[in-house]
C-alpha positions as CSV (number, residue, x, y, z in Angstrom):
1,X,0.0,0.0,0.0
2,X,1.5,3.3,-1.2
3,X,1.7,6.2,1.6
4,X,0.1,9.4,0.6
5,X,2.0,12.7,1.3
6,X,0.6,14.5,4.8
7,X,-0.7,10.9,5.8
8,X,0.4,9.9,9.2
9,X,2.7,6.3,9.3
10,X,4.1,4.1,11.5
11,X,7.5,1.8,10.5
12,X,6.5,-2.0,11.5
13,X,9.9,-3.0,12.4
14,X,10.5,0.2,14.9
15,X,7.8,1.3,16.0
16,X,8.5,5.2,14.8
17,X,5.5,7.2,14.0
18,X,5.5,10.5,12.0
19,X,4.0,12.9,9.1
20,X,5.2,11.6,5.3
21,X,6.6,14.9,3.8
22,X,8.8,13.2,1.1
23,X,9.2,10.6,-1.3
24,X,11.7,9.1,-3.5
25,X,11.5,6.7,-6.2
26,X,15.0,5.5,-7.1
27,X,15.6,3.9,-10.7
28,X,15.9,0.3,-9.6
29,X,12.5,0.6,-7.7
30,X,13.1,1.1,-4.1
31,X,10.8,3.5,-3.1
32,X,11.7,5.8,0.4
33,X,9.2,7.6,2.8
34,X,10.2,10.4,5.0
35,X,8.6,10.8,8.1
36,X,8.5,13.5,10.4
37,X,7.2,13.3,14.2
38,X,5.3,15.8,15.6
39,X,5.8,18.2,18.9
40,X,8.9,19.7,20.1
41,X,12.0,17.5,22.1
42,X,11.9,18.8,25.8
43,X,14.5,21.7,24.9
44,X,12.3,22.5,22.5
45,X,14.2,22.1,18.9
46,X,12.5,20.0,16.1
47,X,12.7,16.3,16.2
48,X,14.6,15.0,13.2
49,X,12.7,13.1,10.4
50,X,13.8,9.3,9.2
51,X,13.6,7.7,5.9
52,X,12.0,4.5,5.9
53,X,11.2,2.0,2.8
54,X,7.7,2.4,1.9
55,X,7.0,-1.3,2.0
56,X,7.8,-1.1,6.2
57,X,5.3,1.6,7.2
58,X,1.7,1.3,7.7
59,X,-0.9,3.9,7.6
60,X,-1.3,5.2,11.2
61,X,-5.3,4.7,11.5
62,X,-5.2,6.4,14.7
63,X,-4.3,9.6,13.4
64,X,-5.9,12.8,11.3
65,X,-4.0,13.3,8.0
66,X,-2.2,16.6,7.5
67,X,-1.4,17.4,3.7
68,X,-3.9,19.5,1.4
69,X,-7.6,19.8,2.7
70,X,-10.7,19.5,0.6
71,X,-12.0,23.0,2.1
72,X,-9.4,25.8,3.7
73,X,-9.7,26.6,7.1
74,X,-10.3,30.1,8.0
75,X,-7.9,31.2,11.1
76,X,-9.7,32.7,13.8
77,X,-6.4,34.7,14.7
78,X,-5.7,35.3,10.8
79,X,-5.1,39.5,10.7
80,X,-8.6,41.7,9.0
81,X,-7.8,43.6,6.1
């Protein structure tokens, strides 16, 4: 099963859950999945992403998608012009 973009995955083999936000296909056909976790480390810097083969990761049924959105959402803090 192929992961979509802004779906969130999990790998099977380690148990690390993130965001895809890249793909790669490479000429001989292995195909690689970047995944991003979400939230801050305690000091508050970015966890790194990990790149996965696609054929590991599962689609993390648990979780809402991020990626394009059928309707925009208006921001309630979003500046009047």
């Amino acid at each position: 099963m192929a992961i979509k973009l802004g779906e969130k995955a999990v790998d099977s083999l380690s148990g690390f859950s993130g965001i895809a936000t890249a793909r790669t296909e490479y000429l001989y056909g292995c195909v690689r999945v970047l995944l991003e976790p979400a939230g801050l480390k305690p000091d508050g810097t970015l966890h790194d992403g990990l790149w996965f083969d696609e054929q590991r990761l599962t689609q993390d049924s648990d979780a809402q998608a991020g990626g394009p959105q059928a309707v925009p959402v208006a921001r309630r803090d979003a500046p009047k012009r």
